[in-house]
C-alpha positions in Angstrom: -17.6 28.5 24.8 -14.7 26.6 24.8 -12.8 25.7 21.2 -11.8 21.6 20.6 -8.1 22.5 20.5 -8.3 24.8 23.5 -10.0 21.4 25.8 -7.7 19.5 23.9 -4.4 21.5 24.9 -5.8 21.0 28.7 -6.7 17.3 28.4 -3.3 16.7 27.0 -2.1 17.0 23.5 0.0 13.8 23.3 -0.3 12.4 26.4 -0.3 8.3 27.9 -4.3 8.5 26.4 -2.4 9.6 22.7 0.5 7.0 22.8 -1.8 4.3 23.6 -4.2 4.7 20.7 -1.4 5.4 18.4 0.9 2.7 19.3 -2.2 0.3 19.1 -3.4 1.8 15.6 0.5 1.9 14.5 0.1 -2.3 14.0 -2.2 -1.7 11.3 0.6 -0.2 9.6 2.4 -3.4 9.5 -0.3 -5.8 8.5 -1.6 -3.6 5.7 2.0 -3.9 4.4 1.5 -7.3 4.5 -1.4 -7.5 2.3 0.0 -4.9 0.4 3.5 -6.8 -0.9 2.3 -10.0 0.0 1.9 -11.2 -3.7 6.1 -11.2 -4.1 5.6 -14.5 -2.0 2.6 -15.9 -2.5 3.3 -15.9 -6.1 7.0 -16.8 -6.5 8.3 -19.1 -9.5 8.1 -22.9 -8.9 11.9 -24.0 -8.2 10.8 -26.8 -10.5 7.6 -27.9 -12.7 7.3 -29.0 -16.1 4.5 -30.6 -18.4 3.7 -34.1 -18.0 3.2 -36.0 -21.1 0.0 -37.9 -21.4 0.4 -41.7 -20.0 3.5 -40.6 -18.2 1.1 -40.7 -14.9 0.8 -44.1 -15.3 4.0 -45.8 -16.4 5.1 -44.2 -13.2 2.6 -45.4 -11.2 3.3 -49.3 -13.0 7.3 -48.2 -12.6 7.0 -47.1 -9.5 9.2 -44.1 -9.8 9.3 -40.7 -7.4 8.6 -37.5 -9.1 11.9 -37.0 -9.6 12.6 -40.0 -11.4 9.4 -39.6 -13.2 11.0 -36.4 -14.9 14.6 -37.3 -15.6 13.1 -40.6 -17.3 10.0 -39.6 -19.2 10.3 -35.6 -20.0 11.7 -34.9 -22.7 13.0 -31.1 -23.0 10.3 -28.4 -22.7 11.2 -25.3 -24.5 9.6 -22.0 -25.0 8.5 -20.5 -28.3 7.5 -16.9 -28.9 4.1 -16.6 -30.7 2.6 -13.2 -31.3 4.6 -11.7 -28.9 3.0 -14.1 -25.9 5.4 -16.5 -24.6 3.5 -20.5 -24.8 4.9 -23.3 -23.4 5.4 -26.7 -25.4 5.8 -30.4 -25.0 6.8 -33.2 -27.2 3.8 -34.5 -28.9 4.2 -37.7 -28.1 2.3 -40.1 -25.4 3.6 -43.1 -23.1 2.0 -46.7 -23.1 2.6 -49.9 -20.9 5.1 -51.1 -23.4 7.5 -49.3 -22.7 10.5 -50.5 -20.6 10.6 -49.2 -17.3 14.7 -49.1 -17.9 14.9 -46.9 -20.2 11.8 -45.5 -21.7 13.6 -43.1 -23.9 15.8 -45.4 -25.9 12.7 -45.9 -28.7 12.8 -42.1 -29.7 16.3 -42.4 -30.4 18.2 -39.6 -30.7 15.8 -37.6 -33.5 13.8 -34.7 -32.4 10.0 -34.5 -31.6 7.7 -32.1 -33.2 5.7 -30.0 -30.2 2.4 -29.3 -29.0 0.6 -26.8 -26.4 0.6 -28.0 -22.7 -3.0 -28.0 -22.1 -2.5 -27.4 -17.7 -1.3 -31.0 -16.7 1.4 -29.4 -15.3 3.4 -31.1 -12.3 5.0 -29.2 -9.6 8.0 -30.5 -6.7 6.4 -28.3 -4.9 2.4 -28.2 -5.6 1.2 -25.8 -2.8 4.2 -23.5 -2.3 2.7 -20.6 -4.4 -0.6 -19.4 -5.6 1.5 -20.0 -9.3 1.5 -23.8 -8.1 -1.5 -23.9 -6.9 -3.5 -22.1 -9.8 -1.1 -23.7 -12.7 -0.5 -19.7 -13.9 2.6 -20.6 -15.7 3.5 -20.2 -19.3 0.1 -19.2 -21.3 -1.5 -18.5 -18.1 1.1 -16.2 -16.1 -0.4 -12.8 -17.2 -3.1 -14.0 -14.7 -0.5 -13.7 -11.9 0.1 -9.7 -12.4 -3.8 -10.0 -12.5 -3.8 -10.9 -8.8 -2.3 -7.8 -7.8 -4.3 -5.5 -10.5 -7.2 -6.6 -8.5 -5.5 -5.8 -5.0 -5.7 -2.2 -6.3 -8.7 -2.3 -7.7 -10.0 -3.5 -4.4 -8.0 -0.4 -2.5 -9.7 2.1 -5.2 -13.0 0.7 -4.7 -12.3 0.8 -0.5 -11.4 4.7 -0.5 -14.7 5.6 -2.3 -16.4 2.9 -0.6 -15.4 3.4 3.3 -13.7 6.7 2.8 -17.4 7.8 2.8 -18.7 5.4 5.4 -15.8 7.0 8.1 -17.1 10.0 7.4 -20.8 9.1 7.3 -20.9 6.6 10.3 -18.1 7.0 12.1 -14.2 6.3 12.2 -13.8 3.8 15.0 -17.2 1.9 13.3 -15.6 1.5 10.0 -12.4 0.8 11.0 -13.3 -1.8 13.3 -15.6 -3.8 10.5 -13.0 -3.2 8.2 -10.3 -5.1 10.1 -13.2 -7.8 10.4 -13.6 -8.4 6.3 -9.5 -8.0 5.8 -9.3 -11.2 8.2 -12.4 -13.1 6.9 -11.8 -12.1 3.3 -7.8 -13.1 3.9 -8.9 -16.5 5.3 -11.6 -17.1 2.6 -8.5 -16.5 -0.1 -5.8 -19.3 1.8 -8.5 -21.6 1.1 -10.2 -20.8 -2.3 -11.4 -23.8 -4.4 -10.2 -22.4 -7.3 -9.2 -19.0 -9.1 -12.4 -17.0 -9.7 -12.7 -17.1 -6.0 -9.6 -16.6 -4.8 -9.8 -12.8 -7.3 -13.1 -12.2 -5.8 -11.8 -12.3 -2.0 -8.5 -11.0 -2.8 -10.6 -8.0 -4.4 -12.6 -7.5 -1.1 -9.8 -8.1 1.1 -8.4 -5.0 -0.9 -11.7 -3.0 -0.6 -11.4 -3.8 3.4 -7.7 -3.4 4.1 -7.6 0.6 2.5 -10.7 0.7 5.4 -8.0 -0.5 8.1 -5.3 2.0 6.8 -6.9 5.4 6.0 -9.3 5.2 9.0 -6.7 4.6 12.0 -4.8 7.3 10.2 -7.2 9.8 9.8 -8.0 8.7 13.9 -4.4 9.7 14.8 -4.2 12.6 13.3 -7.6 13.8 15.2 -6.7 13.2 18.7 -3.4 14.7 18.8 -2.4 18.4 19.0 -1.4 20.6 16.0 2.6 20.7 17.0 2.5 16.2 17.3 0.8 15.7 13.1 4.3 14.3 12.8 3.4 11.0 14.4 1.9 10.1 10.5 5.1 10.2 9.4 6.1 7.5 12.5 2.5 5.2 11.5 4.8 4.7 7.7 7.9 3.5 9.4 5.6 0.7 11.0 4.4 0.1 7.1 8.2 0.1 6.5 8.5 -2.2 9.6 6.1 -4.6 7.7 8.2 -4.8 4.7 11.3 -5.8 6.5 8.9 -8.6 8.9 7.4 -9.8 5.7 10.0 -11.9 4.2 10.6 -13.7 7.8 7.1 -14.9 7.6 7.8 -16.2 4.3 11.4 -17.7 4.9 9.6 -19.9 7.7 6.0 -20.8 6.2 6.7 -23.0 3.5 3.3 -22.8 1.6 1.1 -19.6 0.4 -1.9 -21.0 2.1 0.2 -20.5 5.6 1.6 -17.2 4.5 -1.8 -16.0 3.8 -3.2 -16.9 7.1 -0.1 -15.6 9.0 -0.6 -12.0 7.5 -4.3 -12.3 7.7 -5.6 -13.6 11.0 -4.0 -10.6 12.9 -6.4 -8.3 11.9 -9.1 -9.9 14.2 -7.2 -9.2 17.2 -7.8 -5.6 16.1 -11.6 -6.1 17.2 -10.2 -5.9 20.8 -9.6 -2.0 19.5 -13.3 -1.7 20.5 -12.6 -1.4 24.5 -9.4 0.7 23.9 -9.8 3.4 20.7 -12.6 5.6 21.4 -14.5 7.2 18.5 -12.4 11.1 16.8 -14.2 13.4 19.0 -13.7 16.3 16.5 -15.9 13.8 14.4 -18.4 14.0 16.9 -18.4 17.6 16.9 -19.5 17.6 13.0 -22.1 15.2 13.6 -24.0 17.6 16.6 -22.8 15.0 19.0 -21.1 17.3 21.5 -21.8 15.6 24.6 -20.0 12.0 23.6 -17.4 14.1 22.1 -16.9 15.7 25.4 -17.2 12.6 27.6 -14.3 11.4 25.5 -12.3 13.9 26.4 -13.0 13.9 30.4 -11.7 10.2 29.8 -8.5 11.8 27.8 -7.6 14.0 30.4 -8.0 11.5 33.5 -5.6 9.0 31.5 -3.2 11.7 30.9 -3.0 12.6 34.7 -4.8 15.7 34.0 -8.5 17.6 35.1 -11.0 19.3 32.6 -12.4 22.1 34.4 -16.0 22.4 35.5 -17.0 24.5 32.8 -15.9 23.1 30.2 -19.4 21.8 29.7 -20.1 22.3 26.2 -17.4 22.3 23.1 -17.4 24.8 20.0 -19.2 23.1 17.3 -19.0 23.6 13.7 -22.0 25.4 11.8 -21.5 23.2 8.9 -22.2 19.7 9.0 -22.0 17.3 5.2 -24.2 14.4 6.1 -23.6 13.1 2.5 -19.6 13.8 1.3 -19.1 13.9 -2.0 -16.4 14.5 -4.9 -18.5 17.8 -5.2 -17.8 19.0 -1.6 -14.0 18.7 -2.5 -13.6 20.8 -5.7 -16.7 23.7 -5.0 -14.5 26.2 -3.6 -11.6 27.5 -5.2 -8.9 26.9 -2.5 -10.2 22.6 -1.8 -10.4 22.1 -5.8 -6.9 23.8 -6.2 -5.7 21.6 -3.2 -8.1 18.4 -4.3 -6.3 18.3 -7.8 -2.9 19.1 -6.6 -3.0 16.1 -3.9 -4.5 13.7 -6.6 -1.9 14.5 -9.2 0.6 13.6 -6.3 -0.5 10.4 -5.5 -0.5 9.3 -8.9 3.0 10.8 -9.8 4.3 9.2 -6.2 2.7 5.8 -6.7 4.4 5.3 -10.2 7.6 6.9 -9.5 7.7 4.6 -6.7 6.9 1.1 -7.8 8.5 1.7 -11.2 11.8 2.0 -9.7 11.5 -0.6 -7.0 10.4 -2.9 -10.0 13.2 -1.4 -12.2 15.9 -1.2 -9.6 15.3 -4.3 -7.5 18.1 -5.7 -5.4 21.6 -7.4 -6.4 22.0 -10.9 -5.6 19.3 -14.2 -5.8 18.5 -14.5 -2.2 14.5 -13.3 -2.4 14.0 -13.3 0.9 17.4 -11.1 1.7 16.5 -8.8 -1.2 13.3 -8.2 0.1 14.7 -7.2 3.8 17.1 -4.9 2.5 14.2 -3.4 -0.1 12.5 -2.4 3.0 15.6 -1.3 5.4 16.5 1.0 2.7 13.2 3.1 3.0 14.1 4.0 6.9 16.3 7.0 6.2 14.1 8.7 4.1 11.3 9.0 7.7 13.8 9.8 9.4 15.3 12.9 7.2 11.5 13.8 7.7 11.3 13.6 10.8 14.0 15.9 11.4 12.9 18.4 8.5 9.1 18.8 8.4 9.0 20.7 11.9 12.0 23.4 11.5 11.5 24.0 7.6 7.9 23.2 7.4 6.2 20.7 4.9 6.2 22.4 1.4 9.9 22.6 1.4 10.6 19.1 1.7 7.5 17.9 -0.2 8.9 19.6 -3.4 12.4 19.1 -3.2 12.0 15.6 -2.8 10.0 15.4 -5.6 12.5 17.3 -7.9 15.4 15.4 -6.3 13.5 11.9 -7.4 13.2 13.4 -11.4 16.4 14.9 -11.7 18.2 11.6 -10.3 15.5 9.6 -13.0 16.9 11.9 -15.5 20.2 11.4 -15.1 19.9 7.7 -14.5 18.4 7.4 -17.9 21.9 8.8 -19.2 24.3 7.5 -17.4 26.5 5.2 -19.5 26.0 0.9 -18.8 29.6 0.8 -18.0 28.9 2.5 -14.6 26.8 0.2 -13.0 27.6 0.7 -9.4 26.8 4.9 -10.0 24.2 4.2 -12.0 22.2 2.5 -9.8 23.3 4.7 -6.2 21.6 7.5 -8.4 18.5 5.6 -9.1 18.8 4.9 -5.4 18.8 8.4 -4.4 15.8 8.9 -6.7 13.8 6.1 -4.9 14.9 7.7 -1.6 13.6 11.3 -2.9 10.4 9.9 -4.0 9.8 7.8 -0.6 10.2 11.2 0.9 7.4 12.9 -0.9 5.0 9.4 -0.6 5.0 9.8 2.9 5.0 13.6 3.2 1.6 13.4 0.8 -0.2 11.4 3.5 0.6 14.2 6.3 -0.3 17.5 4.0 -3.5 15.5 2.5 -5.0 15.0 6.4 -4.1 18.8 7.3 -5.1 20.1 4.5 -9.2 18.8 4.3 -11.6 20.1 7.5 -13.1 17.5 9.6 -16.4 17.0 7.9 -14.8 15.7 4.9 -11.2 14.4 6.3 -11.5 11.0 5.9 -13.3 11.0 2.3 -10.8 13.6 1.1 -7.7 11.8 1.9 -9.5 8.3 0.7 -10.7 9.7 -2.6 -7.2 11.4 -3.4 -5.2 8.5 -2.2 -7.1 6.5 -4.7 -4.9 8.4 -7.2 -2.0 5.8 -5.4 -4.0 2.8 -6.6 -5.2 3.7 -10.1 -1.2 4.6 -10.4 -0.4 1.2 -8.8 -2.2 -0.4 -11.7 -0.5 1.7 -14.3 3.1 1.3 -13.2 4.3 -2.1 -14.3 2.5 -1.6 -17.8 4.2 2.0 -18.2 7.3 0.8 -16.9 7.6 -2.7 -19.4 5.8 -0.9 -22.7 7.9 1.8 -22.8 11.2 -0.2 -22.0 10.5 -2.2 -25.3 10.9 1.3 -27.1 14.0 2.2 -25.4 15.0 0.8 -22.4 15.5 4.7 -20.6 12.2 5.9 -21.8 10.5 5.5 -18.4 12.7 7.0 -16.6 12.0 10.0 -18.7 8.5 10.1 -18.3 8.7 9.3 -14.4 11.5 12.4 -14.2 8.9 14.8 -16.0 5.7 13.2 -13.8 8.1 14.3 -10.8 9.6 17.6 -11.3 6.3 18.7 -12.0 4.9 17.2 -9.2 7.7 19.3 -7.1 6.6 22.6 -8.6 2.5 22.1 -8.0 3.1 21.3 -4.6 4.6 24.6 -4.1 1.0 26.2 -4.4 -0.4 24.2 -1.4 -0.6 26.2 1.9 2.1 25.6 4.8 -0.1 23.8 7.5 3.1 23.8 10.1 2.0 24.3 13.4 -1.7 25.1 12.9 -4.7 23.7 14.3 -6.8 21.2 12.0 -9.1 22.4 9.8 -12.7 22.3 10.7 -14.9 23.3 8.0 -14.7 24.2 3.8 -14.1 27.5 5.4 -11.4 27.0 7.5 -9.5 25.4 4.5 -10.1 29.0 2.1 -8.7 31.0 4.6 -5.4 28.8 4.7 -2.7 30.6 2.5 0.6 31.4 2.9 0.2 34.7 4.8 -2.0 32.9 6.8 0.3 30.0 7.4 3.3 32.3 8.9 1.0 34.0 10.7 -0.6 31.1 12.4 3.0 29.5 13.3 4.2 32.9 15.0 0.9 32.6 17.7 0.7 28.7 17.2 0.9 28.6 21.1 -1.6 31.3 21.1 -5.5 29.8 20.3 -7.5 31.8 18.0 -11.2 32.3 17.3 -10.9 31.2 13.6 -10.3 27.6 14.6 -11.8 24.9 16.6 
């Protein structure tokens, strides 16, 4: 009886059937960056606002003056004062009436100062719908709530890799994908036009639940339809998140008003229902569920796209022994080899996901354009796929995955030294930091699919990806507490998280150029011996794996 990989090698590993499905899965890549960064425009500063004094409404209204005359003639200056370490905004206490001269209303304060008062939100804007800050008046007292939206973002990921990691491998891949992409767009659409806050963090929450659906899933389908010597397409699916990045900011530049920004990024995701007539279900998650003869049928229709002919008896495919109908954390950490490998990926995520967003938020880009910054932000990120690209298959994926990881804390470390009057070295070494811990980001995706058997694929990599999101949450309060100690301290602590990082990874097996785990048993008989072994006869099929 024939093995998956052995129908697989003569249906075609990577043929026109493969580069269909993954060029079509690929765009998910791009709009999940969208969502992803999306909060860097939707929630950019007012160019211009300030706090309108009470009965300055209507003196304008009996004036007759535009907005702008309305503030040069009635606002007097707003300051900021720092209580209790919170920063509040102020305005004169003081109020307009009828009497006052249209002229000049501020010749009857003279020129003596005003005692203050707390704006209580009647807060004017030039530009009243260009942000959700705008829109929301999260300004002053209230701009904590703005960091809030993207808290929730992650919280909404978290929740989606527990949530549909399981449902993939419960119910299906192409199933959970598909309704996925359906709650991103209604959930997105839903958020451009919430009445008010509360509902805009409750959608924005789901449409986080519902986008890490979109993402892990057409990854984790990928990976499963390809051969053992083409994994490295997951590194080419992040250079299509990388894409995304570098699109974003166009959208932005030409879509004056968050509501259109959130539709833009949004509504693509229900062209991905079309995905139903053109991605078929993994058929090595058919396999696990006892559903060998859709599995097979799916692979006849691989082999005629691919120009090729399954032989007559290939009439039944190996199928695993082990089948878990209800994945749990459990199922990851029983066995000594998956709860050595489970903790080792987790504690990567988390180390990469800090590392990562602490020195894009520390770093950032010189100059004041946004929207240029943000291009460039992205652009820099392509080199780092593409010295994977040429790496992961000649040296393997530990070596890469640890020095990149040790390369991103030494160049923290030294960063964190490097005297002020340097600026220009200082920050190309923080660069080459960012660069080393882009590399290991991506390489964790690729090692975290190889590394978990069929049956528990998609949970595994959604539950240790999660790591990413509860690290997402942390970095910009690790990042900004410990910079009020000493402005270095971070980079300290992100140079330790990494170097470490760089020496667990060294105790995960080399999966180079061997078939795809099956089952928990599969995965205890990878080690290193193993690994060499297996890439010496990787042309060679063997009865261990299916």
């Amino acid at each position: 009886m024939p093995s998956f990989d052995e129908v697989l090698k003569e249906a075609g590993e990577f043929g026109r059937f493969q580069k269909r499905v993954f060029f079509l899965l690929c765009q998910t890549g791009v709009t999940f960056s969208f969502l992803f960064a999306s909060v860097v425009f939707l929630g950019r500063a007012p160019e211009s606002y300030w706090c309108r004094i009470p009965g300055a409404a209507e003196l304008s209204a009996r004036c007759g003056w535009t907005l702008e005359e309305e503030r040069n003639l009635t606002l007097l200056p707003l300051r900021l004062v720092n209580k209790s370490s919170s920063w509040e905004c102020e305005r004169p206490d003081t109020t307009w009436d009828t009497s006052v001269s249209c002229a000049d209303p501020l010749a009857r304060h003279g020129a003596g100062s005003l005692p203050h008062t707390a704006c209580h939100g009647d807060w004017v804007y030039e530009q009243p719908h260009a942000s959700i800050v705008s829109e929301y008046n999260l300004v002053c007292g209230n701009a904590w709530m703005l960091d809030l939206t993207q808290a929730i973002l992650n919280l909404g990921f978290l929740a989606g890799a527990f949530i549909l990691g399981y449902a993939a491998d419960r119910y299906g891949r192409i199933l959970t994908y598909l309704l996925s992409c359906l709650g991103v767009g209604i959930c997105g659409v839903i958020v451009a036009f919430a009445p008010n806050f509360t509902v805009f963090l409750i959608f924005r929450f789901l449409q986080g639940v519902f986008g890490k659906g979109t993402w892990m899933t057409c990854y984790v389908i990928v990976m499963e339809i390809v051969g053992s010597d083409q994994r490295i397409i997951g590194i080419v699916i992040q250079i299509f998140f990388t894409l995304g990045i570098m699109i974003l900011p166009g959208i932005a530049y030409w879509i004056p008003s968050w509501q259109g920004i959130q539709l833009a990024i949004s509504l693509p995701n229900f062209l991905f229902l079309l995905y139903y007539w053109a991605v078929p279900e993994s058929p090595r998650w058919l396999l696990t569920r006892k559903k060998g003869e859709k599995a097979l049928k799916i692979m006849h229709d691989i082999a005629k796209h691919n120009g090729k002919y399954l032989s007559p008896h290939y009439s039944e495919i190996t199928v695993s022994n082990e089948e878990v109908s209800n994945p749990s954390f459990l199922d990851l950490v029983r066995t000594p080899r998956m709860r050595r490998n489970t903790l080792i990926l987790m504690y990567a995520w988390f180390t990469s996901a800090i590392i990562y967003q602490g020195l894009v938020m520390r770093l950032g880009i010189a100059g004041g354009n946004l929207y240029l910054d943000f291009f460039i932000s992205g652009a820099v990120e392509l080199p780092a796929a593409l010295l994977i690209l040429v790496t992961i298959d000649r040296i393997g994926r530990r070596p890469p995955f640890a020095i990149s990881n040790i390369v991103a804390g030494i160049a923290c470390l030294i960063t964190a030294f490097l005297p002020e009057d340097l600026p220009w070295f200082k920050t190309t070494v923080a660069t080459l930091g960012r660069l080393g811990i882009t590399v290991a980001f991506e390489i964790v995706y690729l090692v975290n699919t190889e590394l978990y058997p069929t049956v528990l694929r998609n949970f595994g990599v959604s539950l240790c990806s999660s790591l990413c999101d509860l690290g997402g949450i942390i970095a910009p309060f690790l990042l900004f507490r410990l910079a009020t100690v000493w402005l270095e301290l971070p980079l300290i602590i992100f140079s330790i998280l990494a170097v470490v990082c760089g020496l667990l990874v060294l105790l995960l097996p080399e999966t180079m150029g061997i078939s795809l785990p099956e089952t928990v048993d599969d995965v205890e008989q990878l080690s290193s011996h193993y690994s060499k072994c297996s890439k010496k006869r990787k042309h060679r099929d063997t009865n261990s794996y299916i």
